[in-house]
N, C-alpha and C positions, 0 to 999 in steps of 0.2 A: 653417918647413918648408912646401914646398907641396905641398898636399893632393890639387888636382883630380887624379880618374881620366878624362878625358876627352882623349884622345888629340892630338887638335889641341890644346886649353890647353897639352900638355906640352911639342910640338913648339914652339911659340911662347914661353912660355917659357925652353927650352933656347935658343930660337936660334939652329936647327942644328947644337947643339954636343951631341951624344949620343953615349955614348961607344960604340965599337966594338967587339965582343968579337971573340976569336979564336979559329979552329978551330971545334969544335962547338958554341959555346956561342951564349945565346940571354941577352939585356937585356931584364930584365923590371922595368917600374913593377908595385912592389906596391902592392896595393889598399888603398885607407884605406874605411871604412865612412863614412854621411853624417853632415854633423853633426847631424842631426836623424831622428829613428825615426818609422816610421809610427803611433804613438801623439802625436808633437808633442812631444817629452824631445828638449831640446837634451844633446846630450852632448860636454862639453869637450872643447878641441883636445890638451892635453897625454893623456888618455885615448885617443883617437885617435891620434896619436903612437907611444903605450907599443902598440897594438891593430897597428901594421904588420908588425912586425917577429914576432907571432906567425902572419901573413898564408901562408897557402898559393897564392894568388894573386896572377897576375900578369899585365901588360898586357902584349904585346910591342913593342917600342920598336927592336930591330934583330939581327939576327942575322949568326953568324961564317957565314964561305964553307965551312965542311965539314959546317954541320946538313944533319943527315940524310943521310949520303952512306956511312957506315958502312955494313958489308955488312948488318950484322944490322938497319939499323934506314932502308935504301933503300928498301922499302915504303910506310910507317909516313907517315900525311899528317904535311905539315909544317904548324902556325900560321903564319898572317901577320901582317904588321905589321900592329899595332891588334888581334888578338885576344886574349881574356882566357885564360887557363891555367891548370889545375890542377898542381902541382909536388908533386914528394917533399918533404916536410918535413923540413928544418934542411940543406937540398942548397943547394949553390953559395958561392958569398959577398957578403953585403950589404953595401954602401956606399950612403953619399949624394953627389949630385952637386947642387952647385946648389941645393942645398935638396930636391932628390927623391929620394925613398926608392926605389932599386933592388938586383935583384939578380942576379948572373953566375948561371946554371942550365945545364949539360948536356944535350944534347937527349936522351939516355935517361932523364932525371928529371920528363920532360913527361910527365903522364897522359892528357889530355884537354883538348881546347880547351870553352871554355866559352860559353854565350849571355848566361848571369847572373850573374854575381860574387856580385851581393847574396844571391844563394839559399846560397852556401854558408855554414856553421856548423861552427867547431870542435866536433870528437867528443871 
């Protein structure tokens, strides 16, 4: 699987080949945590792996032509590519592409764009 959150690795990787969502949705790389904590504790890839798909976060990697155009939700800033996001949790649907963990999300299931991925912590 690959891991990097680093936007350019992903694009490079894919090889301009990212998939397109449609309508209002929004193609989120979910976030993988590092393999290494700031105590120095390597933490295994298969741990990390199983730790994705519990992810409320996401990169953004491409969005449908109707985000944000709904009447209710025309105001509402949109994320751009390469910003990180907070999502409703267990919203959209996840697949892998290519070995990357992403997932289809509705742009009323976006909370907030983020600065820091790493800061957030499951409650």
């Amino acid at each position: 699987m690959f891991l990097s959150n680093n936007y350019d690795d992903l694009k490079e990787h894919l090889n301009g080949d990212i998939p397109e969502p449609l309508g209002s949705q929004l193609l989120l790389k979910l976030f993988v945590r590092d393999a290494e904590t700031e105590g120095g504790i390597t933490i295994p890839e298969k741990i990390r792996e199983e730790d994705i798909y519990k992810s409320m976060v996401g990169l953004v990697m491409s969005k449908g032509a109707e985000v944000y155009k709904d009447e209710h939700l025309k105001n509402w800033k949109s994320p751009e590519l390469g910003d990180w996001v907070l999502f409703k949790p267990n919203s959209g649907t996840r697949f892998s592409y290519h070995g990357v963990p992403f997932r289809f999300v509705y742009d009323d299931c976006i909370y907030c764009i983020l600065k820091n991925p790493d800061a957030v912590h499951h409650g």
